[in-house]
N, CA, C and O atoms as a GROMACS GRO file, in nm:
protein
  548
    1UNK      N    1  -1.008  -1.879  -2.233
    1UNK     CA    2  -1.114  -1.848  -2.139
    1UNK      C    3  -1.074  -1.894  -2.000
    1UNK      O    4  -1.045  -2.010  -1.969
    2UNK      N    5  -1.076  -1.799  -1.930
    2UNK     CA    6  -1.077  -1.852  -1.784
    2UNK      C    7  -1.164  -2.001  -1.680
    2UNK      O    8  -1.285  -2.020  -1.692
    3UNK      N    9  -1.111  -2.054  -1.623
    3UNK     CA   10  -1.183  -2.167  -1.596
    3UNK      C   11  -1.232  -2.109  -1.459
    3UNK      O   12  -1.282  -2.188  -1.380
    4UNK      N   13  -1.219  -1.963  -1.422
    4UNK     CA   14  -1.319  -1.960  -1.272
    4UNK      C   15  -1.430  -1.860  -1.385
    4UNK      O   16  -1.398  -1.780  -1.473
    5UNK      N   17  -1.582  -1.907  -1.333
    5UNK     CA   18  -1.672  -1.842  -1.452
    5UNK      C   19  -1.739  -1.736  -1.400
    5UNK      O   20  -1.839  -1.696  -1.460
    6UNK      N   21  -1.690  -1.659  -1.258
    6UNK     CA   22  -1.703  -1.545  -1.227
    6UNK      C   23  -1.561  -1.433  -1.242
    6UNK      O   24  -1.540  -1.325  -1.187
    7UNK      N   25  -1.483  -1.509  -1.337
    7UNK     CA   26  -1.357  -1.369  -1.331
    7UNK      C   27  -1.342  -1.330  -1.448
    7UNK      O   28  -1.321  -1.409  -1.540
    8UNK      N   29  -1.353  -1.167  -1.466
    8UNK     CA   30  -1.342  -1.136  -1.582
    8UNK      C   31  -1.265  -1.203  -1.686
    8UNK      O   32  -1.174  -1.282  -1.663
    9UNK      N   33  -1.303  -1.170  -1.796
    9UNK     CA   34  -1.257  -1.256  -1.905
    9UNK      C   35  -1.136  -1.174  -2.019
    9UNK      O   36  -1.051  -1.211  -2.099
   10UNK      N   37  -1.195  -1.034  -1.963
   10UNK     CA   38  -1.082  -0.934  -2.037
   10UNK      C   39  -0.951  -0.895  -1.977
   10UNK      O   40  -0.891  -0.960  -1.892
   11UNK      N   41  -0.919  -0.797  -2.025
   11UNK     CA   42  -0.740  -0.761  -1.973
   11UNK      C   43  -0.774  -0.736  -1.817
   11UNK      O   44  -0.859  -0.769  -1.734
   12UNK      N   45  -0.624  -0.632  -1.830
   12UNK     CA   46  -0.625  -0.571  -1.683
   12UNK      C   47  -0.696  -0.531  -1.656
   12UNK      O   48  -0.748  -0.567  -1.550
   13UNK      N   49  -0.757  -0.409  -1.743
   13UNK     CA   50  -0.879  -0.324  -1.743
   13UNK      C   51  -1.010  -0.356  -1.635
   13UNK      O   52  -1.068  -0.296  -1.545
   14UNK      N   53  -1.018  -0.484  -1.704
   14UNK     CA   54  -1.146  -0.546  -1.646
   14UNK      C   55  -1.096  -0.622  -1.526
   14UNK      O   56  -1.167  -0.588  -1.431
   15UNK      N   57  -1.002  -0.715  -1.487
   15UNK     CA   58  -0.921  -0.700  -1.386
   15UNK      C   59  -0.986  -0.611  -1.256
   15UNK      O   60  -1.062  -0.640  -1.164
   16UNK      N   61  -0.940  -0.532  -1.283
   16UNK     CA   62  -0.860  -0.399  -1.208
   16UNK      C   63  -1.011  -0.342  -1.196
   16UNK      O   64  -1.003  -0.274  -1.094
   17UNK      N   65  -1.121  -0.333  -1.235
   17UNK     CA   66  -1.206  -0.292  -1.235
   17UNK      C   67  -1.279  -0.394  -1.110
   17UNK      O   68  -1.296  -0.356  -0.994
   18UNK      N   69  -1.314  -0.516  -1.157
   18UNK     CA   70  -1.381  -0.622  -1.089
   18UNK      C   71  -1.304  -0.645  -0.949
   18UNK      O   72  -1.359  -0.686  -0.848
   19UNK      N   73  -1.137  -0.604  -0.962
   19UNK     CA   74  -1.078  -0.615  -0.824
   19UNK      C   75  -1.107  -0.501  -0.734
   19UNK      O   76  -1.130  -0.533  -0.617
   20UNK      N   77  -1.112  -0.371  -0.766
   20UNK     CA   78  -1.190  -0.273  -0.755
   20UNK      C   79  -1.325  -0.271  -0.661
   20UNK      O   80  -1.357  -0.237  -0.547
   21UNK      N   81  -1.373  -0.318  -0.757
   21UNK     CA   82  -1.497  -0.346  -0.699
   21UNK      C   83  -1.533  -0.428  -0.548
   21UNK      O   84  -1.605  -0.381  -0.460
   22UNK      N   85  -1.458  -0.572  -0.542
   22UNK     CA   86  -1.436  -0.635  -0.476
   22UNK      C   87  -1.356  -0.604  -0.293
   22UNK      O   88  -1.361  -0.659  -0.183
   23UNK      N   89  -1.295  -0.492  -0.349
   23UNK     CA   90  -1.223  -0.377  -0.262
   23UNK      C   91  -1.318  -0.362  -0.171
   23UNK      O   92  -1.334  -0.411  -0.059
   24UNK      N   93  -1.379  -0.286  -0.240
   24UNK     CA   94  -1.474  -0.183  -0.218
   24UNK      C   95  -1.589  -0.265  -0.141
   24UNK      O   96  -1.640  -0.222  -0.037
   25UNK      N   97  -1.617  -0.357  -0.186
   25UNK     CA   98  -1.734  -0.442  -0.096
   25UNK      C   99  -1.636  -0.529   0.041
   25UNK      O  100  -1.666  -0.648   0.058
   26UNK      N  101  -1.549  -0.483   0.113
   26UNK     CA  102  -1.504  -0.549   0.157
   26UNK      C  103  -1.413  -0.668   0.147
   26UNK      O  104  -1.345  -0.711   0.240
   27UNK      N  105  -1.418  -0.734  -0.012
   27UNK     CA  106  -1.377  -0.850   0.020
   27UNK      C  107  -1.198  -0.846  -0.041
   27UNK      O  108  -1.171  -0.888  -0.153
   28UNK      N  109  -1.100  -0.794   0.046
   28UNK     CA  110  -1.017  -0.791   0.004
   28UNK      C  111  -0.879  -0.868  -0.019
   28UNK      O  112  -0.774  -0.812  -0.051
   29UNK      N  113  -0.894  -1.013   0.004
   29UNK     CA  114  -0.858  -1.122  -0.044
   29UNK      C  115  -0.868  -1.155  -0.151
   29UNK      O  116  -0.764  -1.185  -0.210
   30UNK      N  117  -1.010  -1.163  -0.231
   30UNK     CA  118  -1.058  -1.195  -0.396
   30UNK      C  119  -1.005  -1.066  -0.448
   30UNK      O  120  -0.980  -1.050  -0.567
   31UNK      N  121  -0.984  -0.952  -0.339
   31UNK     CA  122  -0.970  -0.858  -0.489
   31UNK      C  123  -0.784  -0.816  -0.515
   31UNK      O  124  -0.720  -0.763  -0.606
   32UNK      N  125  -0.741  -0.886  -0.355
   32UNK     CA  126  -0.572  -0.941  -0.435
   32UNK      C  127  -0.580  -1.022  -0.540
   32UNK      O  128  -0.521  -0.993  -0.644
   33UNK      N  129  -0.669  -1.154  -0.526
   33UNK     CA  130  -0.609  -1.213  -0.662
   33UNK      C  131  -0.648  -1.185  -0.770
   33UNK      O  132  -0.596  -1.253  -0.858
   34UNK      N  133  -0.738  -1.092  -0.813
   34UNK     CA  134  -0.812  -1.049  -0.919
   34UNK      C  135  -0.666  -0.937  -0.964
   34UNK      O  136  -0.602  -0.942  -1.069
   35UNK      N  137  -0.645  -0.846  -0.854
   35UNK     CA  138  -0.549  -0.721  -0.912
   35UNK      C  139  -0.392  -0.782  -0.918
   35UNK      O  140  -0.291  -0.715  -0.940
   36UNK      N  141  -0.398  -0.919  -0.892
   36UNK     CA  142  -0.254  -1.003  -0.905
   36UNK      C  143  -0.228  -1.035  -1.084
   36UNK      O  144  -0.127  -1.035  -1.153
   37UNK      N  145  -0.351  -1.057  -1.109
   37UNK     CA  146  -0.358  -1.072  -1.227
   37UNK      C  147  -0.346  -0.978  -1.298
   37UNK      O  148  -0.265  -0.986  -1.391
   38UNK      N  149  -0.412  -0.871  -1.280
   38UNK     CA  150  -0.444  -0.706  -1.397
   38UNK      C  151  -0.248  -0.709  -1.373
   38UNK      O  152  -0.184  -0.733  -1.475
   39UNK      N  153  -0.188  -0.692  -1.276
   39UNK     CA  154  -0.004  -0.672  -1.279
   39UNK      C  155   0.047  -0.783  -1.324
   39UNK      O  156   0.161  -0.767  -1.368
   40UNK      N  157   0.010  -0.880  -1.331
   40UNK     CA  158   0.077  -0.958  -1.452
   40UNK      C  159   0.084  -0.902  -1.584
   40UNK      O  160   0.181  -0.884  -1.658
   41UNK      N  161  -0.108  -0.866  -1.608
   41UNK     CA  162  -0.122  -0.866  -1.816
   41UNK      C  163  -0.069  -0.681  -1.800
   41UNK      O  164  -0.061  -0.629  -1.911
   42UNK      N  165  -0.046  -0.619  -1.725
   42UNK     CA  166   0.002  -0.477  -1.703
   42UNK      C  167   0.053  -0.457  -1.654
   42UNK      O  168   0.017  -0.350  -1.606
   43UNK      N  169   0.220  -0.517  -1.580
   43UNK     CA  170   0.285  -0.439  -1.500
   43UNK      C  171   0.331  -0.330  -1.518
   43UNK      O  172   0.316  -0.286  -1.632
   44UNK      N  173   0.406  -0.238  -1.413
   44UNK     CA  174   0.390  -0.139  -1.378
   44UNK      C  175   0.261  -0.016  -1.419
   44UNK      O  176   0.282   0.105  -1.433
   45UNK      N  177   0.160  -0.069  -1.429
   45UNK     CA  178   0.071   0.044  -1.394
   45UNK      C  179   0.056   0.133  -1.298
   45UNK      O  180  -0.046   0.110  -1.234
   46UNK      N  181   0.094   0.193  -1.274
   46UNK     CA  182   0.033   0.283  -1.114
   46UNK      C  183  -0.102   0.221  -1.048
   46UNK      O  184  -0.121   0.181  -0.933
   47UNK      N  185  -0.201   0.228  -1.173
   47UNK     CA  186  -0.314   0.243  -1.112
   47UNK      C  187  -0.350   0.093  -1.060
   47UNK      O  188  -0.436   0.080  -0.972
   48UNK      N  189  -0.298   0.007  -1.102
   48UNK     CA  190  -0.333  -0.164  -1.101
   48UNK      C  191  -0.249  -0.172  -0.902
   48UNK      O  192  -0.306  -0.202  -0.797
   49UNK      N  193  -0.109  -0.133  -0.928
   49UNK     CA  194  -0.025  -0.130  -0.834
   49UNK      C  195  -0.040  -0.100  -0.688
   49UNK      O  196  -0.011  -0.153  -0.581
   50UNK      N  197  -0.121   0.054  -0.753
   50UNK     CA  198  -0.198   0.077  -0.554
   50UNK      C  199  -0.290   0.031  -0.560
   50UNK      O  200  -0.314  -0.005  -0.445
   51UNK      N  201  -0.417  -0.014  -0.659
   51UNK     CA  202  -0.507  -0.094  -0.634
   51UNK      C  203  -0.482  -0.245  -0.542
   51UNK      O  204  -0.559  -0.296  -0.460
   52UNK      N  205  -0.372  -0.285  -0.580
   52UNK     CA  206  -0.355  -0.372  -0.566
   52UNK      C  207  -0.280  -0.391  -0.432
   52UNK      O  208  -0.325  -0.480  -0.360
   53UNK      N  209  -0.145  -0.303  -0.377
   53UNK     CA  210  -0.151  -0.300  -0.254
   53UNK      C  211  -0.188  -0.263  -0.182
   53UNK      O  212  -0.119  -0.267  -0.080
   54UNK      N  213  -0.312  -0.202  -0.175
   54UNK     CA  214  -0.447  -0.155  -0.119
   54UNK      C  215  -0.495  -0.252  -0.064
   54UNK      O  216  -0.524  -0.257   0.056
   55UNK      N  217  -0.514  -0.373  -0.176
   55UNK     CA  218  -0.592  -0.513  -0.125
   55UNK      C  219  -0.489  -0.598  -0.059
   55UNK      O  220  -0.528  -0.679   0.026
   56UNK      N  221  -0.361  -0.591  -0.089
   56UNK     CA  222  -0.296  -0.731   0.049
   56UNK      C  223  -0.273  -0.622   0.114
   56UNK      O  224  -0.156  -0.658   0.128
   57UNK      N  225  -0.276  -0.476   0.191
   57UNK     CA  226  -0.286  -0.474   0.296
   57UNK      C  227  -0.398  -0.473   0.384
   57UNK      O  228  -0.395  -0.501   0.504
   58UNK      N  229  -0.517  -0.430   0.301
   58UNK     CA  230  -0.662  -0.452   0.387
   58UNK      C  231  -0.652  -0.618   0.396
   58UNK      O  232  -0.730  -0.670   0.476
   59UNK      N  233  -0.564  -0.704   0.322
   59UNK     CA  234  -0.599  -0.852   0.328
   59UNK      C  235  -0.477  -0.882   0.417
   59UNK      O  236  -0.435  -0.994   0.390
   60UNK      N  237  -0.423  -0.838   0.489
   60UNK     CA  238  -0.320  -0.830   0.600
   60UNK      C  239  -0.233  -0.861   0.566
   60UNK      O  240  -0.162  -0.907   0.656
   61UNK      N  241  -0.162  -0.864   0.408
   61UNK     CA  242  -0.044  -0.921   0.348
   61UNK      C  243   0.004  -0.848   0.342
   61UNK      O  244   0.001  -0.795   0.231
   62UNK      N  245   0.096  -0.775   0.457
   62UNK     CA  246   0.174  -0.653   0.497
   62UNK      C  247   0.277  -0.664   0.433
   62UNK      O  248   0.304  -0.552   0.390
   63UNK      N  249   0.346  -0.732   0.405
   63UNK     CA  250   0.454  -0.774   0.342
   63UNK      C  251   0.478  -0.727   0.212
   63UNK      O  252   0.568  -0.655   0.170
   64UNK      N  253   0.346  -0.802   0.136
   64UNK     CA  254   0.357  -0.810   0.024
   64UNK      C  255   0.297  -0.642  -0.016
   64UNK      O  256   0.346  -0.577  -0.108
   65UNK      N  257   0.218  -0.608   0.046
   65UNK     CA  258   0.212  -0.453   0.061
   65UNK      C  259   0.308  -0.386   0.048
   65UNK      O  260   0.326  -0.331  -0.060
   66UNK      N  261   0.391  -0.371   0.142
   66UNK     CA  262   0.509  -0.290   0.185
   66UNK      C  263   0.586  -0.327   0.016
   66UNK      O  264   0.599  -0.222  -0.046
   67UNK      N  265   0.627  -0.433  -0.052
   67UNK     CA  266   0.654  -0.442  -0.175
   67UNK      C  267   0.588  -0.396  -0.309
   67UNK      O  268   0.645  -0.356  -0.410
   68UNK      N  269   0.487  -0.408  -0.292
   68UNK     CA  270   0.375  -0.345  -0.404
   68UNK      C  271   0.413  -0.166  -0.339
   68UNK      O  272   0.494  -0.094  -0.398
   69UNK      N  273   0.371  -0.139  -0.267
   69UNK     CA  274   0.399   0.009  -0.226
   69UNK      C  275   0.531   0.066  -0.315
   69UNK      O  276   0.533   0.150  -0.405
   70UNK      N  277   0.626  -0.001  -0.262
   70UNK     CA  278   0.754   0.044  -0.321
   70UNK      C  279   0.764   0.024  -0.437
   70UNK      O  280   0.839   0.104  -0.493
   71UNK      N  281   0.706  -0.073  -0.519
   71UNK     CA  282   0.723  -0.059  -0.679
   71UNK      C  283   0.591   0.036  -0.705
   71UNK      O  284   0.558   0.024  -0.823
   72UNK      N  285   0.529   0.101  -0.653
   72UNK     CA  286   0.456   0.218  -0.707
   72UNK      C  287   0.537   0.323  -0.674
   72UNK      O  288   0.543   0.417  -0.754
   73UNK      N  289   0.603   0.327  -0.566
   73UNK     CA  290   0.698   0.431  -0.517
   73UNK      C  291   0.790   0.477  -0.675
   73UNK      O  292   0.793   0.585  -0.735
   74UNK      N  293   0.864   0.334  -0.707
   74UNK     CA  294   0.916   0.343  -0.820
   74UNK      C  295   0.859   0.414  -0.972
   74UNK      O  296   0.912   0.479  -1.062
   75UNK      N  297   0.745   0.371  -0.950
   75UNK     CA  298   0.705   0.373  -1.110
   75UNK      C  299   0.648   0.522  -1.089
   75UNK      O  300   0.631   0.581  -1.196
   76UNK      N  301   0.611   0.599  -0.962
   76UNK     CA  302   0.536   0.679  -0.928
   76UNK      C  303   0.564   0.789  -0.818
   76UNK      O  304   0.484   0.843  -0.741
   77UNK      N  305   0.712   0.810  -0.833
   77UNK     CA  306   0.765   0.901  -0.696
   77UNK      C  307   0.703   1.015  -0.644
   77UNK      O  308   0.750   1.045  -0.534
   78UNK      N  309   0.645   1.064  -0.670
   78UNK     CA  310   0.553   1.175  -0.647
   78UNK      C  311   0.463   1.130  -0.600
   78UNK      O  312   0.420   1.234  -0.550
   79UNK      N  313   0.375   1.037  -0.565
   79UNK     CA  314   0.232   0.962  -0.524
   79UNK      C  315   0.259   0.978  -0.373
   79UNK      O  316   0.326   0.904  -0.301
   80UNK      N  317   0.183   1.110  -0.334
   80UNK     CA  318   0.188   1.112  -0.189
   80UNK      C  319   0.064   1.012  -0.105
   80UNK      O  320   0.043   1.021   0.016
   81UNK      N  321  -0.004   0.927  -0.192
   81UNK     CA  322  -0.062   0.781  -0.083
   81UNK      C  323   0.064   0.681  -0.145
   81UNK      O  324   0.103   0.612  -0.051
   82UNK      N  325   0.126   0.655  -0.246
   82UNK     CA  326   0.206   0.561  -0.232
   82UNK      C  327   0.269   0.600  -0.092
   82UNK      O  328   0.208   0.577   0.012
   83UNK      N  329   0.360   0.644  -0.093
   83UNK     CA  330   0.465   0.714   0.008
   83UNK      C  331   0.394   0.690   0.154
   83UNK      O  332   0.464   0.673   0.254
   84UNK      N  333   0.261   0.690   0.162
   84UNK     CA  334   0.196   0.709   0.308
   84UNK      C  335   0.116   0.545   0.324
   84UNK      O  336   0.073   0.498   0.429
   85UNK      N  337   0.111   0.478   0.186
   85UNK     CA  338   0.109   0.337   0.152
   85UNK      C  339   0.204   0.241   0.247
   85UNK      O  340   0.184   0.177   0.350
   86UNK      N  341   0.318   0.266   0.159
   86UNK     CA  342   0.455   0.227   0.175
   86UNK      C  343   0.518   0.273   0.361
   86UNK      O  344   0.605   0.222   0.432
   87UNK      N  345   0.455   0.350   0.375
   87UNK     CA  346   0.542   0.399   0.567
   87UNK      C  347   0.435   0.325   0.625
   87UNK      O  348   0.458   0.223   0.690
   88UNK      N  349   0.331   0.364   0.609
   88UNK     CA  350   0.214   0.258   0.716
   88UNK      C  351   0.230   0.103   0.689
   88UNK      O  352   0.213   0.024   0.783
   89UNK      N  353   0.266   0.053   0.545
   89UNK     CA  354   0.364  -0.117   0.561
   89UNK      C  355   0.464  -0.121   0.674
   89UNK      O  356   0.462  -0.191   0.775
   90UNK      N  357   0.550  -0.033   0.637
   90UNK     CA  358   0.643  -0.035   0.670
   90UNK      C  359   0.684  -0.039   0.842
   90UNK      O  360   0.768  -0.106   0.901
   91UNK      N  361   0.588   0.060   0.890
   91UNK     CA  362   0.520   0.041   1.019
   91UNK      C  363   0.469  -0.056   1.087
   91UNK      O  364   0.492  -0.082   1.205
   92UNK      N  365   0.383  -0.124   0.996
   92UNK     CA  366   0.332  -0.249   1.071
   92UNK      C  367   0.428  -0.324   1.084
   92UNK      O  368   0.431  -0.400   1.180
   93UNK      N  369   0.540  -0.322   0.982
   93UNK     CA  370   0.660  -0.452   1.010
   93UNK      C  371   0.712  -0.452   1.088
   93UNK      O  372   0.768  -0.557   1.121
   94UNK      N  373   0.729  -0.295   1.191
   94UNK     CA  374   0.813  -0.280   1.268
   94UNK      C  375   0.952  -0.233   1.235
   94UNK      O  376   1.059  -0.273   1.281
   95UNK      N  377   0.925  -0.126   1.130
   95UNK     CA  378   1.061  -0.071   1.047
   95UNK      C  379   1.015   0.057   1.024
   95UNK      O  380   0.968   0.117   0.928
   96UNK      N  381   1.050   0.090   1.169
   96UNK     CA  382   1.016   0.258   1.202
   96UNK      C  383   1.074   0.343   1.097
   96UNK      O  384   1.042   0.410   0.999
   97UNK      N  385   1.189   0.302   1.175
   97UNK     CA  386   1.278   0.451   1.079
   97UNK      C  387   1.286   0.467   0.944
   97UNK      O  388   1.317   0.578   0.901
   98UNK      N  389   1.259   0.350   0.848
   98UNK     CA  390   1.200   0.374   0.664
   98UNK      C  391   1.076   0.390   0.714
   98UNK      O  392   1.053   0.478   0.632
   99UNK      N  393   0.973   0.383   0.777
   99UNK     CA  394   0.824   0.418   0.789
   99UNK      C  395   0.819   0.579   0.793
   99UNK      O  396   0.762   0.656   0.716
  100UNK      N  397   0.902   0.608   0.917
  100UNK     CA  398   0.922   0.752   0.901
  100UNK      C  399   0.967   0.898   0.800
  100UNK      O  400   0.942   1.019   0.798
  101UNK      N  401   1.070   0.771   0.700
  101UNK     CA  402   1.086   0.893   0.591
  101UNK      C  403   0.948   0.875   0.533
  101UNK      O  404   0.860   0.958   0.556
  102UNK      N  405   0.930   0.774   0.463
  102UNK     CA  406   0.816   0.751   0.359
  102UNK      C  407   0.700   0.849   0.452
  102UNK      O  408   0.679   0.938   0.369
  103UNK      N  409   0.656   0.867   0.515
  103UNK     CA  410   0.559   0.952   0.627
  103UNK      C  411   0.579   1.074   0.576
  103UNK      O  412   0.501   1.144   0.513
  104UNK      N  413   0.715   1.099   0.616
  104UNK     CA  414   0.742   1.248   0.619
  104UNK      C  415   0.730   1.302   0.483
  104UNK      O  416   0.713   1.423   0.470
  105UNK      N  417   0.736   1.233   0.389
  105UNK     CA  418   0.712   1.263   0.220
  105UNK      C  419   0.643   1.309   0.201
  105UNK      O  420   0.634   1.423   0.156
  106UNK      N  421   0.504   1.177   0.249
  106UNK     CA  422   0.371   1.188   0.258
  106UNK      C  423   0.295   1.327   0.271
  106UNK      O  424   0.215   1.381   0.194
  107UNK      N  425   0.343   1.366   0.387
  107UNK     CA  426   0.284   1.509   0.477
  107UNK      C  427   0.382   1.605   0.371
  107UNK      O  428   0.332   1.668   0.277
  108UNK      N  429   0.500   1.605   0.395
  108UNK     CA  430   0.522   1.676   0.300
  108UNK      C  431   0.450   1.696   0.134
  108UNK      O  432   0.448   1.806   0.077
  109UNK      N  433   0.420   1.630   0.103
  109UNK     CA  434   0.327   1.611  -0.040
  109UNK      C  435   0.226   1.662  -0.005
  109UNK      O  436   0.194   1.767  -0.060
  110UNK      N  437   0.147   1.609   0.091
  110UNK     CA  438   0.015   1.691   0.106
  110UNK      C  439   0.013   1.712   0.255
  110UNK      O  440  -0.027   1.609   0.308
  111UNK      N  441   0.030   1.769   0.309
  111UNK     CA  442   0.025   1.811   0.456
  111UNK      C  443  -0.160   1.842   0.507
  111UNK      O  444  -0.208   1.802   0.613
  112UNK      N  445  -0.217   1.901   0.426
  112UNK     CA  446  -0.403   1.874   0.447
  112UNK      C  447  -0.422   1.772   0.474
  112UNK      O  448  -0.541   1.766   0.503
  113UNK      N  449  -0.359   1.644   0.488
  113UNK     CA  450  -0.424   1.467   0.505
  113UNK      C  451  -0.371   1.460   0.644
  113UNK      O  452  -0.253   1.443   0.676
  114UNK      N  453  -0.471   1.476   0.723
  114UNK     CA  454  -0.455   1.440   0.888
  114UNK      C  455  -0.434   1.272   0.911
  114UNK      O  456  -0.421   1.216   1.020
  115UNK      N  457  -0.435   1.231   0.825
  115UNK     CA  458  -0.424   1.062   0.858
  115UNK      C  459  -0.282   1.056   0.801
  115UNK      O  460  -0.219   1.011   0.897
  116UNK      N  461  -0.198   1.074   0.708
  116UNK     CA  462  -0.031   1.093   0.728
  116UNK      C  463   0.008   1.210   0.820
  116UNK      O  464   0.082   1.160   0.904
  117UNK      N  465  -0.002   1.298   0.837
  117UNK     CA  466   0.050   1.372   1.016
  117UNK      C  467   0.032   1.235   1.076
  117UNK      O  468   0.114   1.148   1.045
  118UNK      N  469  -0.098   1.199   1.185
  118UNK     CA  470  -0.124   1.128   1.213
  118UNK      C  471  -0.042   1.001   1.227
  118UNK      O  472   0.007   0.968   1.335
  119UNK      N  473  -0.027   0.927   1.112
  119UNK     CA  474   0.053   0.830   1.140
  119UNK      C  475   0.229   0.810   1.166
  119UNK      O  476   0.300   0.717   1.204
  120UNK      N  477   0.250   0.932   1.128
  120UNK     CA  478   0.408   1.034   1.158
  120UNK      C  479   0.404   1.073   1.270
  120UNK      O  480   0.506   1.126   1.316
  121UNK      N  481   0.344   1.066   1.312
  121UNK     CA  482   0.360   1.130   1.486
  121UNK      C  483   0.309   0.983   1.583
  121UNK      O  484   0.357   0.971   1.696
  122UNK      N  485   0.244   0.912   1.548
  122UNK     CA  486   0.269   0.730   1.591
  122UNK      C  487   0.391   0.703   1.577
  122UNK      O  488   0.456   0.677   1.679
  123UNK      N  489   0.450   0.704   1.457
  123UNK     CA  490   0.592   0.633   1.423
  123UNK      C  491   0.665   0.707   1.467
  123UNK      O  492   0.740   0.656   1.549
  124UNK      N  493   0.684   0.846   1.445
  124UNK     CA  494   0.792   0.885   1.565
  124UNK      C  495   0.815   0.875   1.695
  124UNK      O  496   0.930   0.869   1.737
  125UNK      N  497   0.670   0.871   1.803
  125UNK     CA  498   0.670   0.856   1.895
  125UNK      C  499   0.706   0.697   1.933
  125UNK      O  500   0.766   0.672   2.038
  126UNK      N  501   0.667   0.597   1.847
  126UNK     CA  502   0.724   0.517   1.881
  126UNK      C  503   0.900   0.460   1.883
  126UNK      O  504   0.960   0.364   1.930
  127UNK      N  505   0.927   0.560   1.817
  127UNK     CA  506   1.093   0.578   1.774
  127UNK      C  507   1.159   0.616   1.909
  127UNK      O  508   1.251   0.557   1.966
  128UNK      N  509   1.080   0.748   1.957
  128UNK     CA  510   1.167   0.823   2.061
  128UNK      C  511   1.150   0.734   2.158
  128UNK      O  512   1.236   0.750   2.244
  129UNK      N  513   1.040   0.605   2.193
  129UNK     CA  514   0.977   0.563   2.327
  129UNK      C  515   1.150   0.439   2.307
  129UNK      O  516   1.252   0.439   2.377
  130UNK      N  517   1.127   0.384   2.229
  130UNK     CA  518   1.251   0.314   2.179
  130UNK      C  519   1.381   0.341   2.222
  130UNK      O  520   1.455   0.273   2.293
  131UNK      N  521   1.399   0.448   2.168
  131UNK     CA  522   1.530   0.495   2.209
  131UNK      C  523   1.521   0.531   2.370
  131UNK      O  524   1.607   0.485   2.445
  132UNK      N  525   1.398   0.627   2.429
  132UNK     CA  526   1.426   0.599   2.545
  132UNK      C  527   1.457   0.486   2.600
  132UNK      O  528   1.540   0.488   2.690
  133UNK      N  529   1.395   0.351   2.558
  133UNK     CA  530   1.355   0.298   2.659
  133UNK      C  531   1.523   0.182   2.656
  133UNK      O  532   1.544   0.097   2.742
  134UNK      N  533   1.582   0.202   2.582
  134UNK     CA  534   1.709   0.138   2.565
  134UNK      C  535   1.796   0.258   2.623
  134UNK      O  536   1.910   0.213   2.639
  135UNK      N  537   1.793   0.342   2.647
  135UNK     CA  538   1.878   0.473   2.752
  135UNK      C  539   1.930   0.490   2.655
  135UNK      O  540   2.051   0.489   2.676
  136UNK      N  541   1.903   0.511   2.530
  136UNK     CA  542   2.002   0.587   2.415
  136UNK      C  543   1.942   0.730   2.401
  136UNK      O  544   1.821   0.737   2.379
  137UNK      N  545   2.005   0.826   2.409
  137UNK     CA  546   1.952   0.952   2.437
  137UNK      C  547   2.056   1.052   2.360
  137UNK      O  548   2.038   1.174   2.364
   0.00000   0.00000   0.00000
């Protein structure tokens, strides 16, 4: 039995549900460590995985995002929000040019999602401002 007496008591399932939840109400700190757990008793799930780097990046753990992203990338290559997951990490780190493929996937996968265009045309523009601005042309 768990010794915190508000955390589920079952598998990932319940996990992943209650972290979920926790998401969803904003609080996305409790619902990293809740979905830290469901990828322990379930790793590689997909579904535990973006749940879960969902929550350290709304919980500003860009980092650890940008890593969770990519092992969904892995387990899940086709997941055009992994892919748009994983470039918007990747972005915030300041690692344009992998932000940009993972982007371009994205849109490519689903091109209807104005928020990957969107963030592909940030990251590129910040690419070209770059290169201008170092006179590499």
């Amino acid at each position: 039995m768990s010794s915190d007496p508000g955390a589920p008591s079952g598998g990932a399932y319940e996990w992943l549900q209650r972290g979920l939840a926790l998401l969803s109400s904003g609080d996305a700190e409790a619902a990293a460590v809740l979905l830290e757990r469901a990828n322990r008793d379930q790793p590689g799930s997909a579904s535990v995985l973006e749940a879960l780097a969902r929550a350290q990046f709304d919980a500003g753990r860009v980092g650890q995002a940008a890593t969770t992203f990519a092992s969904l990338v892995e387990v899940a290559p086709d997941s055009d929000y992994a892919r748009f997951g994983l470039g918007l990490s990747l972005s915030r780190l300041d690692r344009f040019p992998e932000a940009a493929e993972q982007l371009a996937l994205a849109v490519a996968m689903r091109p209807d999602r104005p928020e990957y265009r969107d963030s592909l045309t940030q990251v590129r523009a910040t690419l070209r401002a770059r290169k201008e601005a170092t006179g590499d042309r």
